[in-house]
C-alpha positions as a printed Julia matrix, in Angstrom:
512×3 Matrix{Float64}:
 -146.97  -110.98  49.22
 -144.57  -114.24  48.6
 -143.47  -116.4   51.32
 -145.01  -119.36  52.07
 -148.99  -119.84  53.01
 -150.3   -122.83  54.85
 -154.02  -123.12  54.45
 -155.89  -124.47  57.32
 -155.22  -124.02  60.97
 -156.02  -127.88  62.62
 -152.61  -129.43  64.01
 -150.85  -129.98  61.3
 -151.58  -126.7   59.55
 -150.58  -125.07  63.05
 -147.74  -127.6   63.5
 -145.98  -126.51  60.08
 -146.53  -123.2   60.78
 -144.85  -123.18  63.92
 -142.52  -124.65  62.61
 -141.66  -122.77  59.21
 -141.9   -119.52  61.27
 -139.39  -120.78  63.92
 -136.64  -121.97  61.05
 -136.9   -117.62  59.85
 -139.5   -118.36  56.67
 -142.05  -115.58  56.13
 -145.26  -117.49  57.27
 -149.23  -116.78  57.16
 -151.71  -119.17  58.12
 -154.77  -119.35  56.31
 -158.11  -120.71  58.21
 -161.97  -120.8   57.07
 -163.19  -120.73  60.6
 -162.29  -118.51  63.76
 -160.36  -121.38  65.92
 -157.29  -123.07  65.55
 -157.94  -127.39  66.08
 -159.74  -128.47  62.68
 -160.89  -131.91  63.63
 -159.95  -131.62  67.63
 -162.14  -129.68  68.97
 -162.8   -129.41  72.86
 -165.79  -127.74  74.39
 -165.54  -126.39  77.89
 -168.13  -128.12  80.39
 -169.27  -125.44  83.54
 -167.84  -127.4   86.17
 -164.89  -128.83  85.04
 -164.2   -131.38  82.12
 -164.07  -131.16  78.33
 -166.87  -132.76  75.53
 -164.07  -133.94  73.13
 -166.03  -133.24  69.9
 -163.46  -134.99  67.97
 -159.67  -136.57  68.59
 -160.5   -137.53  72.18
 -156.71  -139.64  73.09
 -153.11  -140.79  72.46
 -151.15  -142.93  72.72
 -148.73  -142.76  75.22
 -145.75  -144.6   73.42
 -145.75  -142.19  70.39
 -142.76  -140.89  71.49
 -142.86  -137.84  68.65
 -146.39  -136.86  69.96
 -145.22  -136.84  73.86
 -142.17  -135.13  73.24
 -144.13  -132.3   71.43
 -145.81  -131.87  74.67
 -143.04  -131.53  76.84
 -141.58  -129.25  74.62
 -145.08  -127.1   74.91
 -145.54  -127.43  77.93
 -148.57  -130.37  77.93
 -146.89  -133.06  79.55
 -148.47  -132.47  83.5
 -152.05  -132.04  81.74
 -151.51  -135.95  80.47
 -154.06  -137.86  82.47
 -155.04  -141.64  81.73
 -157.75  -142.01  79.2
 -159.68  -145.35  79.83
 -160.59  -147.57  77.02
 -161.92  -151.06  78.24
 -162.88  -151.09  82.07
 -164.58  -155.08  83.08
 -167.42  -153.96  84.82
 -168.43  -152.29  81.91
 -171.27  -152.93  79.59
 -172.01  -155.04  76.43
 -175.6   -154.7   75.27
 -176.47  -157.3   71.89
 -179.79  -158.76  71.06
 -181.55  -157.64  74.29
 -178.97  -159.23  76.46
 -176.65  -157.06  78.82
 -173.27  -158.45  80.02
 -170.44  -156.97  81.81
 -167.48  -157.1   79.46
 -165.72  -159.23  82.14
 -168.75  -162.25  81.08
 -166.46  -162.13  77.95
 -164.24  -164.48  79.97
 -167.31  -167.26  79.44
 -168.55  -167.61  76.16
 -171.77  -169.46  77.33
 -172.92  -166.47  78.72
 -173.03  -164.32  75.09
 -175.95  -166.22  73.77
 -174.98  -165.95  70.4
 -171.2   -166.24  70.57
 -168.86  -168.68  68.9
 -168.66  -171.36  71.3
 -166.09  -173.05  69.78
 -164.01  -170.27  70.72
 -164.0   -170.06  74.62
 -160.82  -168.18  74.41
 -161.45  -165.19  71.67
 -165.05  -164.26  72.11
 -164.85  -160.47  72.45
 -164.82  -158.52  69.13
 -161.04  -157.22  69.01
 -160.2   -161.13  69.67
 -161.63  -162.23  67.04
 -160.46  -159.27  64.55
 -157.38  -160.47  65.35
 -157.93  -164.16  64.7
 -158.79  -163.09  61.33
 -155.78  -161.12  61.07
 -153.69  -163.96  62.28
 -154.73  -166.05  59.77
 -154.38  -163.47  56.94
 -150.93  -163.0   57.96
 -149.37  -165.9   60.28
 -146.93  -165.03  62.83
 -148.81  -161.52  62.71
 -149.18  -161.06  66.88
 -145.53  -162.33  67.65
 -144.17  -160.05  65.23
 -145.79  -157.11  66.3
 -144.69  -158.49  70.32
 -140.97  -157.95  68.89
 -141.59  -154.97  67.15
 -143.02  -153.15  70.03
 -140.82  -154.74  72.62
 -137.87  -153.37  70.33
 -139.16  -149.92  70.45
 -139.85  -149.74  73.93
 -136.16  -151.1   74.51
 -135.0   -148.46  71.68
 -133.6   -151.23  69.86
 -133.94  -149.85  66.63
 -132.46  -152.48  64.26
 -134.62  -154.86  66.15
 -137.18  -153.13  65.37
 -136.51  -152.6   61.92
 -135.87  -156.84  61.24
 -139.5   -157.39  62.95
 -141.38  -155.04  60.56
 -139.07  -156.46  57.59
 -140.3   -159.63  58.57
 -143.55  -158.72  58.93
 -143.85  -157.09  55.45
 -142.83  -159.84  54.07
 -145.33  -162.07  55.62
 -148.06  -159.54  54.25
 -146.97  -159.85  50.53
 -147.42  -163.27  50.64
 -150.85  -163.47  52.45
 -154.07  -164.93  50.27
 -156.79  -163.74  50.72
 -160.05  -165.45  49.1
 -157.77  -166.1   46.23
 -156.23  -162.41  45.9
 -153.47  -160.82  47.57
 -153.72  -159.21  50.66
 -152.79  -155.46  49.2
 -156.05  -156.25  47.0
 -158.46  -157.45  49.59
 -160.69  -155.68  51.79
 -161.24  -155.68  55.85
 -164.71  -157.18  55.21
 -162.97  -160.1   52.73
 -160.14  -160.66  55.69
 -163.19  -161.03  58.71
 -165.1   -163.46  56.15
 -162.39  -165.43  55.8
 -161.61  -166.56  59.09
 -164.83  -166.2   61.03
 -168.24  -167.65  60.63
 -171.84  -165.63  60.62
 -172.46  -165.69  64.5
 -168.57  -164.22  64.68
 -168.93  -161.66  62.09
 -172.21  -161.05  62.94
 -171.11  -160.8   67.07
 -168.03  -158.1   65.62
 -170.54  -156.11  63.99
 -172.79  -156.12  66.66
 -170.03  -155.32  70.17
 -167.34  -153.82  68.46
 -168.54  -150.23  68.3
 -167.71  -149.21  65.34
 -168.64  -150.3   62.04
 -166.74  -152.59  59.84
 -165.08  -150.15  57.25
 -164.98  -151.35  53.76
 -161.59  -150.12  53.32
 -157.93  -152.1   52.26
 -157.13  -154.63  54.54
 -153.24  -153.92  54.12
 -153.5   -150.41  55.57
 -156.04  -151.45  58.09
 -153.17  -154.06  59.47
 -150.64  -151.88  59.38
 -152.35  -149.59  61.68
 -152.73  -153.17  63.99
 -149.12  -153.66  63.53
 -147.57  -150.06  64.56
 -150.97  -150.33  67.5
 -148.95  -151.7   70.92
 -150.36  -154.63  72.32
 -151.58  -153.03  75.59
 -151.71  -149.2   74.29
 -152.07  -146.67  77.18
 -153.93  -143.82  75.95
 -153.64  -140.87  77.92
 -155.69  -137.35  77.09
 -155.13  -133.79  77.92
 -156.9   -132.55  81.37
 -156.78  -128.72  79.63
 -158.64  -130.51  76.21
 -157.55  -131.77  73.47
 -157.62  -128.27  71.68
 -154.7   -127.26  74.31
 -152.21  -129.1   70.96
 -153.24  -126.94  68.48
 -154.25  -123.73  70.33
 -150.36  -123.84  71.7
 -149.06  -124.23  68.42
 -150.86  -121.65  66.72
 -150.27  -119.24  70.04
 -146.46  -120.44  69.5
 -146.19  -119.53  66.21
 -147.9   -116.31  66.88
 -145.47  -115.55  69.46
 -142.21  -116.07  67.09
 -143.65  -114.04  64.27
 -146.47  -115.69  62.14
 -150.18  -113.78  60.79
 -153.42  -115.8   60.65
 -156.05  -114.65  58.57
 -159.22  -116.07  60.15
 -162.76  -116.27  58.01
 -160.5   -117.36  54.71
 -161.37  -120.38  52.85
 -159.31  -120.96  50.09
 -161.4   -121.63  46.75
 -158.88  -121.26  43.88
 -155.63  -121.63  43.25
 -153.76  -120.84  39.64
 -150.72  -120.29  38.86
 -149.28  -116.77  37.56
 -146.16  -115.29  35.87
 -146.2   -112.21  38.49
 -143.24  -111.45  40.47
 -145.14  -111.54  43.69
 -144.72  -115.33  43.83
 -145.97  -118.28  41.43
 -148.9   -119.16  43.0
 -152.48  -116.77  43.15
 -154.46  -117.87  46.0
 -158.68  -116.92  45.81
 -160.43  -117.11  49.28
 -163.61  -116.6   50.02
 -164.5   -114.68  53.11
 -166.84  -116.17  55.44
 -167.94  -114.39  59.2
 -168.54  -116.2   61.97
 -171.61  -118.61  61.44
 -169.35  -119.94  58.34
 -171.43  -117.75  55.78
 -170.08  -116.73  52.45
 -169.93  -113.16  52.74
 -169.41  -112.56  49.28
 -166.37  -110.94  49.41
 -163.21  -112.24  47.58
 -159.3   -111.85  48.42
 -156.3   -112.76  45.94
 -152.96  -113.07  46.75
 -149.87  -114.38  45.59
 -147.44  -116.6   47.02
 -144.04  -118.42  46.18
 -144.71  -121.78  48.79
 -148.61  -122.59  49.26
 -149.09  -126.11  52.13
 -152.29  -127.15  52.1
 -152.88  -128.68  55.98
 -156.7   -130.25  54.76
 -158.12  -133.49  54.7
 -159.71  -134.71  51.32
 -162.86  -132.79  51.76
 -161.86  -129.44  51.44
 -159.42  -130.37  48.78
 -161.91  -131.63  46.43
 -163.89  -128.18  46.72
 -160.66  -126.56  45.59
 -160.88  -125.1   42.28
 -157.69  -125.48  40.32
 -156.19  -123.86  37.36
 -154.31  -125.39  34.78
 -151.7   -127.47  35.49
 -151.49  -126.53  38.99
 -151.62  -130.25  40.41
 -149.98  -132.91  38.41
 -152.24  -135.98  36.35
 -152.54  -138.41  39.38
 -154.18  -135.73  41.62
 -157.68  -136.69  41.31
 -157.03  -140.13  41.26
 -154.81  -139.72  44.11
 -157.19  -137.5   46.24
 -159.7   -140.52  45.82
 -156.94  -143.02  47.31
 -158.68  -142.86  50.75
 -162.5   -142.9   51.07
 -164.35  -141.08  54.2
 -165.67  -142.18  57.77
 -168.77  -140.42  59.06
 -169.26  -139.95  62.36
 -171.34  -138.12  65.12
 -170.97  -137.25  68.64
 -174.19  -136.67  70.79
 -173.03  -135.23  74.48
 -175.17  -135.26  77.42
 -175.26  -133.77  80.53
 -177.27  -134.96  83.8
 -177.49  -133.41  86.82
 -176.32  -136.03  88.68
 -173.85  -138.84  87.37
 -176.7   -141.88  87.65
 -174.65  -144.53  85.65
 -172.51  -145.05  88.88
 -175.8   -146.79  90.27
 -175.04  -149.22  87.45
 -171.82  -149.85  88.91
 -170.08  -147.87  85.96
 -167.77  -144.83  85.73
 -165.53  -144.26  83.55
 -164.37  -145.51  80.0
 -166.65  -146.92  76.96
 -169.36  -149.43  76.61
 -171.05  -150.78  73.44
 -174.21  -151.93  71.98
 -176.23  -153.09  69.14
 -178.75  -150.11  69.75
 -178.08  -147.03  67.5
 -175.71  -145.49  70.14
 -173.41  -148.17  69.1
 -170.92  -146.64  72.07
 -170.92  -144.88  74.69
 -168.23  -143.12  77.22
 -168.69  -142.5   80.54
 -168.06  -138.83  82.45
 -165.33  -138.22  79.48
 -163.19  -135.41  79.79
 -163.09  -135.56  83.59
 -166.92  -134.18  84.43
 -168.35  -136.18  86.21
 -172.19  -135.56  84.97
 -170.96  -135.55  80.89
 -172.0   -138.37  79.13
 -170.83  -139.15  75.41
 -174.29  -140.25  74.75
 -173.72  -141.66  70.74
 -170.83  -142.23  69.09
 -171.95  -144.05  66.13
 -169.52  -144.13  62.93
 -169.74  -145.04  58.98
 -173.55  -146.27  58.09
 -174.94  -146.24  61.31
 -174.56  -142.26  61.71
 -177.47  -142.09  58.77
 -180.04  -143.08  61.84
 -179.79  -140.3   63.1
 -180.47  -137.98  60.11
 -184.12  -138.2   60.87
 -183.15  -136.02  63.64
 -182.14  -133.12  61.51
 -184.58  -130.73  61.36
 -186.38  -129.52  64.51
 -185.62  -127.57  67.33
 -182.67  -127.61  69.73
 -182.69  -129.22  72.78
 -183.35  -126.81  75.79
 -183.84  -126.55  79.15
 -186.55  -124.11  80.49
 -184.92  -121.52  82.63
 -181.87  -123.44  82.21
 -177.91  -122.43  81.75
 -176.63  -125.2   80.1
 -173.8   -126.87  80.77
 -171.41  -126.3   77.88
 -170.26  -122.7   77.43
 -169.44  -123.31  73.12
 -170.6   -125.84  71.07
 -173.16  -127.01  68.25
 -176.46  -127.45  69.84
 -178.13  -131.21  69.45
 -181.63  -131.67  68.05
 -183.96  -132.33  70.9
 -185.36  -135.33  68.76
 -182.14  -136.96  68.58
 -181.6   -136.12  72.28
 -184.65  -137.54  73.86
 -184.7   -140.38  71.86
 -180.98  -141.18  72.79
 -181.8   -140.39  76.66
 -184.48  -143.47  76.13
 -181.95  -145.34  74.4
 -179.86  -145.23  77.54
 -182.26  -146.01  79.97
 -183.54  -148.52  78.36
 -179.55  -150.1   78.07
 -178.8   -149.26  81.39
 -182.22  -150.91  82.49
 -183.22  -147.84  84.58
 -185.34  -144.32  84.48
 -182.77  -141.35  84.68
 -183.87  -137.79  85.03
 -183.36  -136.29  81.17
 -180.07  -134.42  81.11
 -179.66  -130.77  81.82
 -178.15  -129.83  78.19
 -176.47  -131.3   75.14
 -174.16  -130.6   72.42
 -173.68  -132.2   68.89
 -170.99  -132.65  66.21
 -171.88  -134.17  62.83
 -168.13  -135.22  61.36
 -169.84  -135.77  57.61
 -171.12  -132.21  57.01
 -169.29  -129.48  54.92
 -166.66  -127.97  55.94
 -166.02  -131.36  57.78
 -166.51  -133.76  55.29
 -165.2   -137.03  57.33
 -164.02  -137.94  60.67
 -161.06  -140.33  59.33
 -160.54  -141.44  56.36
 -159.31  -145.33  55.37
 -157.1   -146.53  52.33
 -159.72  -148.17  49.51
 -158.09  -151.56  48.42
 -155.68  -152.18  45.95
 -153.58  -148.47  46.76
 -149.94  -148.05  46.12
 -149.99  -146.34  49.68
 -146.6   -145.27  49.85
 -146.04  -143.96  45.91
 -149.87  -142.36  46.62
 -148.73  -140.69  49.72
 -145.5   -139.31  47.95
 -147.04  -137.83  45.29
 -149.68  -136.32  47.75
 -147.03  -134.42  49.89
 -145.98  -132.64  46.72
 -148.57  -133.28  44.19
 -147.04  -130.72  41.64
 -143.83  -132.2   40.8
 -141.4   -129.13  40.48
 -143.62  -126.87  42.0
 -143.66  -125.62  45.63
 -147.11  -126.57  46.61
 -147.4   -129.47  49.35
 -150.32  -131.69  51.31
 -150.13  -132.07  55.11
 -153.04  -133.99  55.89
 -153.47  -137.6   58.2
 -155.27  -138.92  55.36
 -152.54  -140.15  53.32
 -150.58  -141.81  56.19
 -149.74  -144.91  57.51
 -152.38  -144.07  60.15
 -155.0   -142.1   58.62
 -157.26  -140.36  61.33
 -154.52  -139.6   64.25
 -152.75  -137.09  65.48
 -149.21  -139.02  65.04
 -150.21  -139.28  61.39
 -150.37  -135.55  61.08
 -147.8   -134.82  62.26
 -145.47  -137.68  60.91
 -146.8   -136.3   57.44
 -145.94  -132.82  58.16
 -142.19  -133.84  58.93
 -141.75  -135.26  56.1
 -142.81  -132.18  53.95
 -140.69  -130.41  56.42
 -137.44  -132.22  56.18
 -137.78  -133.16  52.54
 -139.05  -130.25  50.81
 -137.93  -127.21  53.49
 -134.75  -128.64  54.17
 -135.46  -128.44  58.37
 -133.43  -130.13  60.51
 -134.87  -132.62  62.46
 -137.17  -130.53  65.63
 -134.57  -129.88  68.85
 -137.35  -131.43  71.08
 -136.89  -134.82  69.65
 -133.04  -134.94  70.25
């Protein structure tokens, strides 16, 4: 066969794809399932609106991202995605606030009240990052005020300045590459804080490096405006892998990849073993082999560490290497109502959080106005809901439903979230109309995002990732081994590189 072979059709496998095909290489995408969007995956709601199952926004001022879309043809689906809102809710230790009461700490009863001007959770994350790295917030003002200004060199003396800073931060004794994000919060902020972060941030404190969780801060604007896509999410991927269709390129749907070895035949260095699976993801026990001269594998850790290799396919630091980054767990639980009764509450869009296994919540997401992302718990919390597992679906007698695809959600898990909710929200709501479910910790989605362990090399680890068999013409596009591990900007960043460095593409004509 020869050519080259990306495995796995989520945006960046569709992304490099697209892109090999369209610079005249002999392409086939590879892809275990029967959709193109991996970890973004939108369901249709009857009605109108989208249940984002996974990436649900962007950030407007990643220019590579935005351009992308324009040069799709995305950009009029962009439609403001809303974080924050103030008359949203806060719900810790039985006591519900508006997240406007932030403004006065007397009235979070377990607050720092020292701190009348940082008593939300992201204030006081960054307090402790402040004082892990001093000057940190008026370096990343410059940096980001540089960029928007496309200043570059001023841009390039803030984060100089800024790295500097962070190899010289302490913390508890260590340096900062060494130290964890718990170690950096327990450093600067007391029980009540830490335990008040824990509690109203959302999600939960990863135990991951505190370098690469700063660095993510850093390269984060100040006042980010996240916008989403009023066609889905999905709409990125599925017009990748349509474009690369269009210019030329196979997929091969129902392949999971399950060996790779390499081979003296003249078809191409590489022999590729997939397993075929149909459409409920079941091993049909069928195998293919082929042979190919380039193989990219677009996969996050999870299906790389249920590769089989042969000998010396990947080079000495691969295992190590693959273990770099640990996993985030994290479920979605959608709901929909037949009437939107959180605007009673005088809510209506955008998130609230809680101590309450839920941990957050997002109102009419997706533009439907009756959807409700129910649960969105991440890391440990998600194991609550395991008990949940077995049972029946949730239904509806004589009912339609109101998502046309999607997992179904245990009715357990549903009815006990619905109580959750009224019992947050301080009022009896009818129980929804239908729901839909997405556990991000299962095979074949092992993790939701993934975050650096402590103590990596990140940028000689992320090398040696993008072409983890030196000499050899096998390469990693993944967003876990990025300087923003879990985003759609880190995908794709990753996949340039490859791309430029390996493939010898010129830089993509949408950019210029």
């Amino acid at each position: 066969m020869g050519g080259v072979v990306v495995i796995g059709a989520g945006v960046g496998g569709c992304y490099t794809a697209f892109r090999l095909v369209t610079g005249s290489q002999n392409v086939t995408l590879y892809e275990s399932g029967y959709r193109a969007g991996g970890r973004i995956w939108s369901v249709p709601v009857r009605g109108g609106g989208w249940a984002e199952l996974g990436a649900m926004r962007l950030n407007r001022e990643s220019a590579p991202v935005m351009k992308l879309l324009g040069h799709l043809g995305l950009t009029e689906a962009l439609t403001p995605f809303h974080f924050g809102r103030s008359e949203n809710f806060v719900r810790a230790r039985g006591s519900l606030l508006r997240q406007r009461d932030y403004a006065n700490a007397s009235a979070i009863p377990y607050a720092v009240r020292k701190r009348s001007h940082v008593t939300d959770a992201d204030g006081l994350s960054f307090e402790a990052v402040e004082a892990a790295v001093p000057g940190f917030g008026r370096l990343r003002e410059i940096y980001h005020r540089a960029v928007r200004d496309q200043r570059p060199a001023g841009a390039v003396s803030a984060q100089a300045r800024y790295r500097a800073a962070c190899r010289k931060a302490m913390v508890q004794g260590e340096p900062l590459e060494k130290a964890s994000w718990p170690q950096v919060l327990a450093a600067a902020l007391d029980r009540e804080a830490l335990r008040l972060v824990a509690d109203t941030g959302g999600y939960d404190v990863h135990t991951g490096g505190a370098a690469a969780w700063i660095d993510v801060l850093f390269h984060t604007p100040p006042l980010a405006e996240y916008v989403t896509l009023s066609c889905g999410m999905q709409s990125l991927p599925r017009a990748l892998h349509s474009a690369f269709e269009g210019a030329g390129g196979r997929t091969r749907w129902g392949h999971r990849l399950c060996r790779i070895a390499l081979t003296e035949r003249a078809e191409g260095p590489y022999e590729l073993t997939f397993a075929l699976e149909d459409r409920m993801g079941r091993d049909t026990g069928h195998r293919k082999r082929i042979q190919a001269d380039t193989v990219v594998l677009a996969l996050p850790q999870g299906p790389l560490r249920r590769i089989e290799a042969g000998p010396e396919v990947f080079s000495r630091f691969w295992r190590e290497d693959l273990e770099a980054v640990e996993p985030v767990r994290a479920v979605k639980l959608f709901l929909a109502y037949d009437e939107p009764w959180w605007r009673a509450c005088g809510v209506e869009t955008g998130r609230s959080t809680t101590d309450l296994p839920l941990r957050q919540l997002w109102y009419a997401p997706g533009g439907a106005s009756r959807l409700l992302l129910a649960a969105y718990p991440s890391g440990p919390s998600t194991a609550f809901w395991d008990r949940f597992d077995t049972g029946p679906s949730y239904q509806v007698p004589g009912g339609m439903g109101a998502f046309r695809a999607g997992p179904a959600a245990p009715a357990g898990a549903v009815d006990y979230a619905h109580e959750l909710l009224c019992r947050m929200h301080r009022v009896r709501a009818h129980p929804p109309v239908a729901a839909c479910w997405q556990d991000w910790g299962r095979p074949p989605y092992s993790a939701a995002w993934h975050m650096w362990r402590a103590g990596q090399a990140r940028e000689e680890v992320a090398a040696r990732m993008r072409a983890p068999a030196p000499g050899g013409s096998l390469h990693v596009v993944s967003d876990c081994w990025t300087v923003d591990p879990g985003s759609i900007p880190g995908t794709l960043g990753c996949a340039e590189q490859v791309l430029q460095e390996y493939f010898a593409l010129p830089r993509p004509p949408w950019t210029s």
